[in-house]
PASEBA-1860 file (N, C-alpha, C; in nm, 3 decimals):
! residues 272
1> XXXXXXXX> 5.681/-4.683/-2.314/5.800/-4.758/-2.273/5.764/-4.854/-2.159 ~ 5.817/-4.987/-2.205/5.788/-5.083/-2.077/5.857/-5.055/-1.951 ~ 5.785/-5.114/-1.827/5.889/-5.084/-1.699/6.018/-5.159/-1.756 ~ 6.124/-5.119/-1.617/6.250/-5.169/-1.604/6.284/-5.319/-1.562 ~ 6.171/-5.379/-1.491/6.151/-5.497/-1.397/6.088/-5.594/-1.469 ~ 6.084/-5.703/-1.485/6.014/-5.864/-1.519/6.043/-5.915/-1.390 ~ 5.898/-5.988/-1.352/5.904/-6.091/-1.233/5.946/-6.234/-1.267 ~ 5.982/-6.293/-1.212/6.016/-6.470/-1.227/5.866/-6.516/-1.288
9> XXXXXXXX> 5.764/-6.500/-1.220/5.595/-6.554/-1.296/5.625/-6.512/-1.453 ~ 5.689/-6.392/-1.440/5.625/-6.319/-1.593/5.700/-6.402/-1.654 ~ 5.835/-6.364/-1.676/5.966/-6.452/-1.723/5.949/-6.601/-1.755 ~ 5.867/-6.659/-1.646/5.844/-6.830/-1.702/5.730/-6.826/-1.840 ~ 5.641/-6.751/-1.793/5.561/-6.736/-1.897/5.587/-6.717/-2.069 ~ 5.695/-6.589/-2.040/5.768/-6.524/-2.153/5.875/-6.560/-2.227 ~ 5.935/-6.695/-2.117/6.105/-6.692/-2.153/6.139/-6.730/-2.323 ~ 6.053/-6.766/-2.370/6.083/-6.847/-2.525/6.039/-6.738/-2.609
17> XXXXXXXX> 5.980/-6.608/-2.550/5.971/-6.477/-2.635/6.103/-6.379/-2.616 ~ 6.173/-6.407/-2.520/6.247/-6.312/-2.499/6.420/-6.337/-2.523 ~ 6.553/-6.230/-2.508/6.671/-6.255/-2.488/6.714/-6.267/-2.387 ~ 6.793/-6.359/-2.326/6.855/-6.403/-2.181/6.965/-6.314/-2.206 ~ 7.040/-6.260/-2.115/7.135/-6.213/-2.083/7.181/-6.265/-1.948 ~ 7.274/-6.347/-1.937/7.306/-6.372/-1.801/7.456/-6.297/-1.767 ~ 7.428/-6.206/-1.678/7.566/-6.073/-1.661/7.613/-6.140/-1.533 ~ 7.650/-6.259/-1.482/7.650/-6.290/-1.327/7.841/-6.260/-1.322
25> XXXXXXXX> 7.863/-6.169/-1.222/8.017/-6.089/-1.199/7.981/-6.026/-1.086 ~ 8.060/-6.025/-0.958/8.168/-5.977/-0.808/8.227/-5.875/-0.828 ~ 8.244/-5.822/-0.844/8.404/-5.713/-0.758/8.480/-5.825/-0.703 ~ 8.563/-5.856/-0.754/8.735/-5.931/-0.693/8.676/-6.091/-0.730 ~ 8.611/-6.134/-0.782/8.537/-6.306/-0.819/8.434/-6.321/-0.728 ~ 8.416/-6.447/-0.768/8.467/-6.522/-0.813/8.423/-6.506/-1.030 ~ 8.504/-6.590/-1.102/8.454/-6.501/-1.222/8.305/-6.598/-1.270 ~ 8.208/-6.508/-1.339/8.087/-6.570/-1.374/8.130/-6.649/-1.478
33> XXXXXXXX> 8.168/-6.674/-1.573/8.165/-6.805/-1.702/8.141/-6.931/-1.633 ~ 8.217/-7.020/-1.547/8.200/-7.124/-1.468/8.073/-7.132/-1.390 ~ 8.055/-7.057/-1.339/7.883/-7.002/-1.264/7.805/-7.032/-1.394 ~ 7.829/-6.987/-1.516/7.731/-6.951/-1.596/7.734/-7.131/-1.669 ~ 7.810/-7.209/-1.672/7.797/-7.337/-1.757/7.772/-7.411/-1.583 ~ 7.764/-7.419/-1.504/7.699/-7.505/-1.404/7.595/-7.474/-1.376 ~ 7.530/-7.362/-1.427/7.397/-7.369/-1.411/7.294/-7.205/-1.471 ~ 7.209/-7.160/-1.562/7.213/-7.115/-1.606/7.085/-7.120/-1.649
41> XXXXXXXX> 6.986/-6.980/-1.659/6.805/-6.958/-1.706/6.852/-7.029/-1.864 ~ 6.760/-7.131/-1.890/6.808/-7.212/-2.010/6.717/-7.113/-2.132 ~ 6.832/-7.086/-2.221/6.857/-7.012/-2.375/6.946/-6.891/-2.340 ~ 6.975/-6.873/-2.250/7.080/-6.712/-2.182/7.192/-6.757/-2.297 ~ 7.225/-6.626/-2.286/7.397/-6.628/-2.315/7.479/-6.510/-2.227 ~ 7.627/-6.585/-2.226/7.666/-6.498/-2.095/7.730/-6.426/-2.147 ~ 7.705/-6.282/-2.048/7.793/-6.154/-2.104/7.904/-6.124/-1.986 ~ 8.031/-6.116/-2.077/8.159/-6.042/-1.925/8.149/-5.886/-1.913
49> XXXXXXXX> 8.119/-5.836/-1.826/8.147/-5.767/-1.806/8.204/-5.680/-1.818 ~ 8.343/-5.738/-1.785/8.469/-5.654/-1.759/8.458/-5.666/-1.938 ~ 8.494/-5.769/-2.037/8.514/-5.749/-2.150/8.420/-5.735/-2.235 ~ 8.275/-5.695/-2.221/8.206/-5.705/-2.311/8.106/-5.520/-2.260 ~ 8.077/-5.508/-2.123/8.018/-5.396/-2.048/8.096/-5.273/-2.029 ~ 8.232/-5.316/-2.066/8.375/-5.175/-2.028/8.492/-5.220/-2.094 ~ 8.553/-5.110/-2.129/8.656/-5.134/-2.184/8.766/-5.081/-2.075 ~ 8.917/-5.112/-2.083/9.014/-5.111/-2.008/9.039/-4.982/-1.905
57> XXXXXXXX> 9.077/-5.057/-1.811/9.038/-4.937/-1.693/9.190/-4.826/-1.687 ~ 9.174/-4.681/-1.650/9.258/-4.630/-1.733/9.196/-4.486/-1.659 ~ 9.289/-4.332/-1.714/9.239/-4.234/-1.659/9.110/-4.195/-1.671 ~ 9.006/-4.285/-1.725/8.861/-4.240/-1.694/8.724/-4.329/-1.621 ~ 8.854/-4.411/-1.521/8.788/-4.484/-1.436/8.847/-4.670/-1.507 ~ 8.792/-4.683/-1.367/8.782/-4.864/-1.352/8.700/-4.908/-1.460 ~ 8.591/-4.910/-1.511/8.502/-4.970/-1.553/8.453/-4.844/-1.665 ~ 8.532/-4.767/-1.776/8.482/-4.718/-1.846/8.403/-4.777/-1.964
65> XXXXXXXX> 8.288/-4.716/-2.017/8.219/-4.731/-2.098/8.237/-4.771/-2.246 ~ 8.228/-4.913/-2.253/8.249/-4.972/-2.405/8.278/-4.913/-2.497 ~ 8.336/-4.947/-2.639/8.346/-4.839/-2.726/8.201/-4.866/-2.806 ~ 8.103/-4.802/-2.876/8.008/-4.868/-2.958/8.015/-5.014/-3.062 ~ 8.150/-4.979/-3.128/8.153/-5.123/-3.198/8.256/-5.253/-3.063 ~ 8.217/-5.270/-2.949/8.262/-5.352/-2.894/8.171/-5.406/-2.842 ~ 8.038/-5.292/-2.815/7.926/-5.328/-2.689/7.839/-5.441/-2.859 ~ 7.858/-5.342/-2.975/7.727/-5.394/-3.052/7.792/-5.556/-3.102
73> XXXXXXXX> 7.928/-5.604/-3.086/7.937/-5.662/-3.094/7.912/-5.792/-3.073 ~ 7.955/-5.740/-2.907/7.899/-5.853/-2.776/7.777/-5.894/-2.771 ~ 7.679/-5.780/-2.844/7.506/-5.818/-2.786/7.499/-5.875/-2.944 ~ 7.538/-5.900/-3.024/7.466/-5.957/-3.122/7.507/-6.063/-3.164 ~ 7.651/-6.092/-3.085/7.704/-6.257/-3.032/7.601/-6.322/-2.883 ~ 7.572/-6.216/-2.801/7.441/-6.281/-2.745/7.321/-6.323/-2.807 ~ 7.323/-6.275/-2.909/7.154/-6.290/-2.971/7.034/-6.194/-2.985 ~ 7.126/-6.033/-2.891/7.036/-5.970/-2.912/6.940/-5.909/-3.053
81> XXXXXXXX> 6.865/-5.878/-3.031/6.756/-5.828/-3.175/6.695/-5.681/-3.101 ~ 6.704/-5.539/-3.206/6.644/-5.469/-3.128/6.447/-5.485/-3.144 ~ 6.410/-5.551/-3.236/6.235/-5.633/-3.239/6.223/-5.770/-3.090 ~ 6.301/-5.782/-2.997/6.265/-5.901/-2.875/6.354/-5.850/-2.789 ~ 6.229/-5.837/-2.657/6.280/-5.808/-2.554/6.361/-5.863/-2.488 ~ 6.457/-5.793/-2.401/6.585/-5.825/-2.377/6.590/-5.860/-2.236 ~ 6.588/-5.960/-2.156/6.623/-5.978/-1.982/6.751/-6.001/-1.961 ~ 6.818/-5.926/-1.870/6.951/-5.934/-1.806/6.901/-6.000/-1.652
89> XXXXXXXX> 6.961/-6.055/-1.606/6.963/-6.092/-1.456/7.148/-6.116/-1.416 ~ 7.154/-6.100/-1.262/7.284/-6.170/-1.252/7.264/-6.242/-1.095 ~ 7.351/-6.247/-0.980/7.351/-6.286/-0.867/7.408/-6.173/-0.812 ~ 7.426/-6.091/-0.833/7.458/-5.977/-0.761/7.367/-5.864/-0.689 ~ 7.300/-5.897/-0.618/7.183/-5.781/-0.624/7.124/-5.721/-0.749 ~ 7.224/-5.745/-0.847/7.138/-5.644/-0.930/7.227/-5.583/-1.008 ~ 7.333/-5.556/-0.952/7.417/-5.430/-0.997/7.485/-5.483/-1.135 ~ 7.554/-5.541/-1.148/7.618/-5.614/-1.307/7.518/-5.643/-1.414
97> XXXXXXXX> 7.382/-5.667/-1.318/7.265/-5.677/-1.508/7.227/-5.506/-1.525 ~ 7.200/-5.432/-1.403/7.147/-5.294/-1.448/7.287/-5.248/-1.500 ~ 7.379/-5.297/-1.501/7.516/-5.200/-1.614/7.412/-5.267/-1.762 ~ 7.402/-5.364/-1.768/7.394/-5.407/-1.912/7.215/-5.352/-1.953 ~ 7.143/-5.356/-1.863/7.050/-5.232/-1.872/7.018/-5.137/-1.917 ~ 7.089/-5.071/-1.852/7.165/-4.873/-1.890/7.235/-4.924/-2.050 ~ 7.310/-5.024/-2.054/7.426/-4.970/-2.175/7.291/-5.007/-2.291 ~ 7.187/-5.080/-2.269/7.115/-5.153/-2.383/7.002/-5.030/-2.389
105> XXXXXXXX> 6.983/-4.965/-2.301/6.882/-4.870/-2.316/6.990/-4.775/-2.382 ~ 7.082/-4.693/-2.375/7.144/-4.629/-2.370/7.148/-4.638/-2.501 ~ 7.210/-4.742/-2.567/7.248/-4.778/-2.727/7.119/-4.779/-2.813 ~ 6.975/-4.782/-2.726/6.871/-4.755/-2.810/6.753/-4.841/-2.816 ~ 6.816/-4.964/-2.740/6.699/-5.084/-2.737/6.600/-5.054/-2.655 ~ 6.454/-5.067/-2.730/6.368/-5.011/-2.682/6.304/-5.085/-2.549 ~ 6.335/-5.247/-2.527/6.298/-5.291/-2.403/6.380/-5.422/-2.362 ~ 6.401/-5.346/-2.239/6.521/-5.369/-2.192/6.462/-5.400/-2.009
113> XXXXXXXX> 6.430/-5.548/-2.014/6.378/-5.562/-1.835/6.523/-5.631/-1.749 ~ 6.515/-5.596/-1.626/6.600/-5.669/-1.531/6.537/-5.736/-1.500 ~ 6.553/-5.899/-1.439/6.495/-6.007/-1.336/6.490/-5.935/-1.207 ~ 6.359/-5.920/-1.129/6.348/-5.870/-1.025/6.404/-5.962/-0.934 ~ 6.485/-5.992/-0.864/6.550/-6.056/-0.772/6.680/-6.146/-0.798 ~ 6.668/-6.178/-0.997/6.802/-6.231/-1.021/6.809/-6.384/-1.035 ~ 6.937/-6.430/-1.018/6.907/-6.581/-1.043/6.878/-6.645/-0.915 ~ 6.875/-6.606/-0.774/6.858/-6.633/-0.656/6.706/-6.623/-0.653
121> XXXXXXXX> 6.638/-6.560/-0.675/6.505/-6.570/-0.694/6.442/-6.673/-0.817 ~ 6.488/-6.677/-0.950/6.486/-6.802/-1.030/6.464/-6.910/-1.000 ~ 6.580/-6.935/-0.871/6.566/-7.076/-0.818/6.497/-7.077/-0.731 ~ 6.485/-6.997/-0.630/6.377/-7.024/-0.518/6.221/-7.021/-0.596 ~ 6.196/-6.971/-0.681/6.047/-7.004/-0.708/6.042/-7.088/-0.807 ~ 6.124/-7.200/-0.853/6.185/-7.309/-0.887/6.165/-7.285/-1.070 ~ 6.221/-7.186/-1.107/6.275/-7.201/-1.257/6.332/-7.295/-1.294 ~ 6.330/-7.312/-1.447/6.427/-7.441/-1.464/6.549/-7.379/-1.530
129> XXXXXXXX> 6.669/-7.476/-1.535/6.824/-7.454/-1.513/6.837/-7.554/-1.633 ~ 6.973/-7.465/-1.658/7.039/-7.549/-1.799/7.176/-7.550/-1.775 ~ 7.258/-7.642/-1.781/7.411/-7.674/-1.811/7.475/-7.638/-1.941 ~ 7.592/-7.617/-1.870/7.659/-7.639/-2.038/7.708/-7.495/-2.099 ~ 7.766/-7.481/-2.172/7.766/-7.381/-2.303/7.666/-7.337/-2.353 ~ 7.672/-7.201/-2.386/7.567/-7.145/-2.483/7.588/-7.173/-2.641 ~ 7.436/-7.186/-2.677/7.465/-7.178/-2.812/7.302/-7.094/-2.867 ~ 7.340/-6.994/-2.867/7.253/-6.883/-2.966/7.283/-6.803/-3.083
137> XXXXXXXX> 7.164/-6.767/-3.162/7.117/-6.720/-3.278/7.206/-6.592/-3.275 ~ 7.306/-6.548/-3.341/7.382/-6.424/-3.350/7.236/-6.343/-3.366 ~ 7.231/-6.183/-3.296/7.153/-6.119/-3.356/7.165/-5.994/-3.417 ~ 7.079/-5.936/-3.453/7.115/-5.778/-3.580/7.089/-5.647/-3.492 ~ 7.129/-5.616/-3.330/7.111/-5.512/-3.269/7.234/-5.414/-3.319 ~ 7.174/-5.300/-3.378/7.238/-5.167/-3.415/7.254/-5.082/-3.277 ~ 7.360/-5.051/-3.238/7.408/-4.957/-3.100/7.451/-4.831/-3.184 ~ 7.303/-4.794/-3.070/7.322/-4.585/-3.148/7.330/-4.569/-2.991
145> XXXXXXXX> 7.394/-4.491/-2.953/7.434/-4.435/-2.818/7.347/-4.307/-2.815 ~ 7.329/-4.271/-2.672/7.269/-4.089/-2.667/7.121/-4.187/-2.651 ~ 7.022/-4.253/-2.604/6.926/-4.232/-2.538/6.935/-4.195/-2.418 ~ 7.011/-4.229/-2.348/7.008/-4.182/-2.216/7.096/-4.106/-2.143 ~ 7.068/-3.981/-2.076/7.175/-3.911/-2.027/7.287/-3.924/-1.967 ~ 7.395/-3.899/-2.010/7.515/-3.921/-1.944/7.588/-3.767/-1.920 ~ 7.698/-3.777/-1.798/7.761/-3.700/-1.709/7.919/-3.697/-1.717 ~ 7.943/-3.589/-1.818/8.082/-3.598/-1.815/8.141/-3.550/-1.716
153> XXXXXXXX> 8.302/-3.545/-1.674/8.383/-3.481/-1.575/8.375/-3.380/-1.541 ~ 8.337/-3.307/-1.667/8.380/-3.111/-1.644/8.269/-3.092/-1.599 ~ 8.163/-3.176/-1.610/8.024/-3.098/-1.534/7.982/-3.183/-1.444 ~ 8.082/-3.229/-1.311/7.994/-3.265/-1.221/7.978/-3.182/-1.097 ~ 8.085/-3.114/-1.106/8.047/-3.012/-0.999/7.903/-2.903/-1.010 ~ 7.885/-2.903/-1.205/7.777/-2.810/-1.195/7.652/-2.886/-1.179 ~ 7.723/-3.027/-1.164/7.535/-3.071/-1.137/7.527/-3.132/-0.998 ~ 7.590/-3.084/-0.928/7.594/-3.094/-0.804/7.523/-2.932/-0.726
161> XXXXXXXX> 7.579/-2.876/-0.808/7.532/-2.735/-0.780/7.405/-2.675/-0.840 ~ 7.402/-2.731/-0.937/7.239/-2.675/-1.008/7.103/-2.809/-1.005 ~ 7.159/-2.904/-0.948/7.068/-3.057/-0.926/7.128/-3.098/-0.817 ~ 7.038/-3.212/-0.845/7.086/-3.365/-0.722/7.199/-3.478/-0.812 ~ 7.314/-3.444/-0.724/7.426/-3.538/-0.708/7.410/-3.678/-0.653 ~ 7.397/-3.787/-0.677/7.386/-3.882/-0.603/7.528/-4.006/-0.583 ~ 7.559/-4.013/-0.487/7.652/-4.108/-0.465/7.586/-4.244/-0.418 ~ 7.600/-4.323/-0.478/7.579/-4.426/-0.511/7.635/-4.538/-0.398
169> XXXXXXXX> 7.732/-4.527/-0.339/7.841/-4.588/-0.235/7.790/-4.617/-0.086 ~ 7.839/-4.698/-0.063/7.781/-4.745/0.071/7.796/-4.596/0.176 ~ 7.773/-4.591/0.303/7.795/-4.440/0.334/7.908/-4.428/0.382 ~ 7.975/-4.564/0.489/8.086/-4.512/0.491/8.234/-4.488/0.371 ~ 8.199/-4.537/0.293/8.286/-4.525/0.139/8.238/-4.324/0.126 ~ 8.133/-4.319/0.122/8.060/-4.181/0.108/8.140/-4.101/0.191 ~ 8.160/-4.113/0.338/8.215/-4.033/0.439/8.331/-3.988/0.416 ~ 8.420/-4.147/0.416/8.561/-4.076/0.361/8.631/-4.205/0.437
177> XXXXXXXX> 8.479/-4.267/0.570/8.593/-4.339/0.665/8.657/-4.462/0.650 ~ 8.622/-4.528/0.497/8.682/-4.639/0.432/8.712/-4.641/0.277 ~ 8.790/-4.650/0.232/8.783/-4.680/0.034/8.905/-4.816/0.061 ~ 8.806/-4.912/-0.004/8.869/-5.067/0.019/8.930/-5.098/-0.161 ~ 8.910/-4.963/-0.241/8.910/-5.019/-0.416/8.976/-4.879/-0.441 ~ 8.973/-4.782/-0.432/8.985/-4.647/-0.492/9.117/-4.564/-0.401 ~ 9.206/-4.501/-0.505/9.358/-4.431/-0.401/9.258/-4.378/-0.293 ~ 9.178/-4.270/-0.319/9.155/-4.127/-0.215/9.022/-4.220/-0.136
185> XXXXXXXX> 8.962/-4.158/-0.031/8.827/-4.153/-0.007/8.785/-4.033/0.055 ~ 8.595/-4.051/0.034/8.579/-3.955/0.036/8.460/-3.928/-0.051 ~ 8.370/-3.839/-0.116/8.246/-3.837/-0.229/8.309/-3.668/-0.274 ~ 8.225/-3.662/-0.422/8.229/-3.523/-0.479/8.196/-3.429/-0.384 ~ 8.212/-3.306/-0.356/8.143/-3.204/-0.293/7.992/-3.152/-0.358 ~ 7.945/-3.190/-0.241/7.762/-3.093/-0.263/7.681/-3.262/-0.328 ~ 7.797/-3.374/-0.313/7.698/-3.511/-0.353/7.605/-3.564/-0.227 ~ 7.488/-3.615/-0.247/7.441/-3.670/-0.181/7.443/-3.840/-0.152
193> XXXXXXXX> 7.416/-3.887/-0.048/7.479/-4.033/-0.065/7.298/-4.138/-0.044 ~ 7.295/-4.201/-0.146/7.178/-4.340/-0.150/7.230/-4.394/-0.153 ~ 7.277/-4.467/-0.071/7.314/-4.641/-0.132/7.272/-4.710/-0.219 ~ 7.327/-4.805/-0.303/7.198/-4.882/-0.374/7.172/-4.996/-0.326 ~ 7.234/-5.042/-0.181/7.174/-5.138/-0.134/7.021/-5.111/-0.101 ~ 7.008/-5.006/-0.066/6.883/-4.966/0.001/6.777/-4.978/-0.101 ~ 6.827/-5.023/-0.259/6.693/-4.985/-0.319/6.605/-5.112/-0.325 ~ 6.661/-5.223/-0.236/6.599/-5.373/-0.260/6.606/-5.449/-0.131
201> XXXXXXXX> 6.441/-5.482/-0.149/6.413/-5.557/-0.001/6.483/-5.643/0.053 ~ 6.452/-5.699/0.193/6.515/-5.820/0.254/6.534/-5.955/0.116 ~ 6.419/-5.957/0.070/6.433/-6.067/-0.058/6.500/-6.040/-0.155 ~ 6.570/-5.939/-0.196/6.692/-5.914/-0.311/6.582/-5.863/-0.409 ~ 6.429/-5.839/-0.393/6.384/-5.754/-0.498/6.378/-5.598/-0.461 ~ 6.292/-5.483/-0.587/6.347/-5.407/-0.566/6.225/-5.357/-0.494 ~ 6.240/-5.238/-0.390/6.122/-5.198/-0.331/6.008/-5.165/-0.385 ~ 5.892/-5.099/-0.356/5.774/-5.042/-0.429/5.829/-4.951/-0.477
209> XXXXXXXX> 5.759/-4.844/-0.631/5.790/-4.728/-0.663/5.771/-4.604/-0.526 ~ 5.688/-4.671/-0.455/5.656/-4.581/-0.353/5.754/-4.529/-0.304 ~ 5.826/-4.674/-0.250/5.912/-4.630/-0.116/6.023/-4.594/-0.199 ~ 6.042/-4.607/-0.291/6.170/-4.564/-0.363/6.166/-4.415/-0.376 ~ 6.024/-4.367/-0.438/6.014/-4.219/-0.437/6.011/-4.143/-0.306 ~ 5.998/-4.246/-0.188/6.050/-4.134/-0.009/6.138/-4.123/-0.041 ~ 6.275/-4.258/-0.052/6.375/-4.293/-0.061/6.447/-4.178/-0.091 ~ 6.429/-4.159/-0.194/6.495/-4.071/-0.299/6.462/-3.917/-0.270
217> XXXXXXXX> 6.330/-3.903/-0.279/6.278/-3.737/-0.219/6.368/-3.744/-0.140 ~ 6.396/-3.810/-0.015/6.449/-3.741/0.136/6.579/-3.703/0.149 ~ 6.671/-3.736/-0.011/6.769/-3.679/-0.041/6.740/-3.563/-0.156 ~ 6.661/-3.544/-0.159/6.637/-3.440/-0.261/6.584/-3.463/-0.394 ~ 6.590/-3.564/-0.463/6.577/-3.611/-0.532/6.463/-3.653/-0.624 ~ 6.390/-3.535/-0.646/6.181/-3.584/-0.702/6.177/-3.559/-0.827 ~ 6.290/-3.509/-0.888/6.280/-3.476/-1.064/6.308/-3.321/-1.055 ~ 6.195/-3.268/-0.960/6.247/-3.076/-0.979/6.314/-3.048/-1.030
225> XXXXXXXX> 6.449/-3.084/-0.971/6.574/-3.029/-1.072/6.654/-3.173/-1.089 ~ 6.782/-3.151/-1.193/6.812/-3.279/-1.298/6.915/-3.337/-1.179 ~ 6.905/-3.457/-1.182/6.956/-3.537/-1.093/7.028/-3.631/-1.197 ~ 7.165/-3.661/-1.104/7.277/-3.776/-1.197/7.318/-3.875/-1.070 ~ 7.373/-3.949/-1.118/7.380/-4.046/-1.003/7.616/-4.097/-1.038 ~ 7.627/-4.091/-0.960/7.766/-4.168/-0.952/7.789/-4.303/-0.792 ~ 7.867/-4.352/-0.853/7.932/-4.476/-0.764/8.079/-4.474/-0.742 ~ 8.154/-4.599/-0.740/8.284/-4.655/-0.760/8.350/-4.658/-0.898
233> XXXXXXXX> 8.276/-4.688/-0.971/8.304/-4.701/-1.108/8.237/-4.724/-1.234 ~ 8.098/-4.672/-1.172/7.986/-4.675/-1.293/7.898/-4.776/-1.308 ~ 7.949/-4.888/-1.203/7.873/-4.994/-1.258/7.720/-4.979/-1.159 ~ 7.779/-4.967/-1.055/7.623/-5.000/-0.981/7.554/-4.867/-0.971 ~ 7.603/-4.735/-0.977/7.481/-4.627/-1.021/7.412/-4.658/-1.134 ~ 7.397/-4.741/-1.229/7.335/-4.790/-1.304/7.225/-4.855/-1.209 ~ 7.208/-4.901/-1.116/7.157/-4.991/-1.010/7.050/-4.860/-0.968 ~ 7.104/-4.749/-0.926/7.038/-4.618/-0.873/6.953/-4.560/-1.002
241> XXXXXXXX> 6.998/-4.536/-1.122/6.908/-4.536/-1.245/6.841/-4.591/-1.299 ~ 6.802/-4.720/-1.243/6.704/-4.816/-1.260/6.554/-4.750/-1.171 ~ 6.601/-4.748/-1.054/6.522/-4.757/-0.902/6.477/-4.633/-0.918 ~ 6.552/-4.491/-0.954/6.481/-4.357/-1.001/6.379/-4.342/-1.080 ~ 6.437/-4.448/-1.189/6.285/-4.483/-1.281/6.183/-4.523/-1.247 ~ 6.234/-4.605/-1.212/6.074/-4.691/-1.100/5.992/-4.579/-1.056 ~ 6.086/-4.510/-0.955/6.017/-4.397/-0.854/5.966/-4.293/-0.979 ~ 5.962/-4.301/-1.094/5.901/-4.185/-1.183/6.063/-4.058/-1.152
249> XXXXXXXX> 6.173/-4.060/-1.165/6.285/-4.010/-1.154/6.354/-3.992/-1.278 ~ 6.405/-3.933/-1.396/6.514/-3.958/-1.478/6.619/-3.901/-1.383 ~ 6.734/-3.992/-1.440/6.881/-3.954/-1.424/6.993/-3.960/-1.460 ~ 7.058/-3.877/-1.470/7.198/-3.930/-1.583/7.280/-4.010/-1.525 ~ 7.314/-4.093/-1.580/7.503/-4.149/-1.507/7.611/-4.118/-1.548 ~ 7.699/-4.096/-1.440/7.836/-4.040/-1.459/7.939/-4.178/-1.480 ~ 7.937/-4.170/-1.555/8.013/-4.342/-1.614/8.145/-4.369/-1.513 ~ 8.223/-4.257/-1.564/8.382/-4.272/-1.461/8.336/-4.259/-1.347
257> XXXXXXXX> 8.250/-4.191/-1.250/8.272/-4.218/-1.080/8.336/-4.149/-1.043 ~ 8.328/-4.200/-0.945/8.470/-4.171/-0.792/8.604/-4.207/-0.883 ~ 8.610/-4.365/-0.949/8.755/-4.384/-1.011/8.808/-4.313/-1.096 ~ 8.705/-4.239/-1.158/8.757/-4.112/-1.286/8.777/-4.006/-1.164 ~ 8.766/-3.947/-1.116/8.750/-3.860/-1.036/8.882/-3.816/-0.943 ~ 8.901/-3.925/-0.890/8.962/-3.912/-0.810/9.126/-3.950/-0.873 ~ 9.122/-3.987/-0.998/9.287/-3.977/-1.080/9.319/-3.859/-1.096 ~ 9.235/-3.755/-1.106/9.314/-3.626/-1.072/9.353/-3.550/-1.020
265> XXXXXXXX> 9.450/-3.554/-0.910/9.434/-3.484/-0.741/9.404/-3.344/-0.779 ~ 9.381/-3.304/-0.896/9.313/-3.151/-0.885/9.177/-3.138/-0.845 ~ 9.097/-3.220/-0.815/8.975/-3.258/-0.828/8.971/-3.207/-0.688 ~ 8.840/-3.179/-0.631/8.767/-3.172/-0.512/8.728/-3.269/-0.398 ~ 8.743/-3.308/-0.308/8.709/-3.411/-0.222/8.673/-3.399/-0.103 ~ 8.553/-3.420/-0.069/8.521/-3.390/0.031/8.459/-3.496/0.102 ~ 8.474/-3.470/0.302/8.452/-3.628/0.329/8.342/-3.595/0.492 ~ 8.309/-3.689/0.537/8.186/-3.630/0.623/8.063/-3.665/0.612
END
């Protein structure tokens, strides 16, 4: 299996072998389509997010997980093929292409790289840019779901208790002492908190496997036992299941989050 990462060098080299995915999306905007026709890694096609990465937000979170015939839809109106490798990038740190990452590994595609630094790095090591509308090759990607582990509701307490829990959330979101998106705050009980800012240098790339594997050990986290990762709403622990890999880590993601989580005040909450 190839790594998770393509550099901008590799990518110039590669780009006319590979699928663009341009996932560029905020939390609250501004919205990517307009971003994506003023300027854009030329042959991409743009994926939404909200309508193409999740389907309607609802009692199992903000940002629940596509239905299969919606995701296989979207990627084969991008152009995906599961025979050519697939690059997602966005402007977000990271977090909106590793959703489309996870969901493309997840559904079965065997290689599946993020742009190490995104479209902010693109331009600084002076890629070239395309205007306009997309216009790509529909492609024939079949979405079989179940490569990669996922974390339902009823068992996150036990994998908090028999593994490493990871919260995904900035720390004070983690603590309890801010939630700027979500009713409650606060993290699961027995979760541990990584940020996923932390998994990428001053330059918006992502650290060494090295430092990712301190990173991660110093919360517990070395593989020993099965480790899952949660966030806000699924999207950027995808961001943390990238960076585990790197570090030689599997991990499941808990798709719903904190936002599945916390719709049920029967649920557990603990803050600190």
């Amino acid at each position: 299996m190839p790594g998770p990462l393509i550099s901008t060098a590799e990518l110039r080299r590669r780009h006319r072998e590979v699928t663009l995915l341009d996932v560029r999306y905020r939390l609250g905007g501004p919205p990517g389509e307009p971003l994506f026709a003023a300027g854009h890694l030329p042959g991409a096609a743009y994926v939404d997010l909200d309508a193409d990465l999740a389907s309607a937000p609802g009692p199992r979170g903000r940002h629940p997980l596509p239905s299969v015939e919606r995701f296989q839809a979207a990627m084969r109106r991008c152009g995906v093929r599961r025979d050519r490798t697939v690059v997602v990038y966005d402007d977000w740190a990271g977090h909106a292409a590793a959703r489309a990452w996870w969901l493309l590994r997840h559904h079965g595609h065997p290689d599946v790289r993020l742009l190490d630094g995104g479209w902010s790095a693109w331009l600084a090591d002076g890629g070239p840019v395309e205007t306009g509308p997309a216009t790509v090759e529909p492609g024939d990607f079949t979405a079989r779901p179940g490569a990669m582990p996922v974390l339902e509701v009823d068992d996150v307490l036990a994998a908090a208790e028999r593994g490493v829990l990871v919260d995904a959330r900035a720390a004070e979101r983690y603590r309890g002492e801010t939630e700027p998106v979500d009713p409650v705050a606060g993290h699961v009980p027995g979760a541990v908190n990584v940020p996923t800012a932390e998994n990428l240098r001053p330059d918006g790339r992502f650290r060494s496997p090295q430092e990712l594997r301190e990173r991660y050990a110093a919360a517990g986290a070395t593989g020993e036992r099965p480790v899952a990762v949660y966030c806000g709403s699924g999207v950027t622990a995808a961001h943390d299941v990238l960076a585990l890999e790197l570090a030689g880590v599997a991990a499941a993601l808990y798709p719903g989050s904190w936002s599945e989580w916390v719709a049920d005040p029967s649920r557990p909450v603990a803050t600190g």
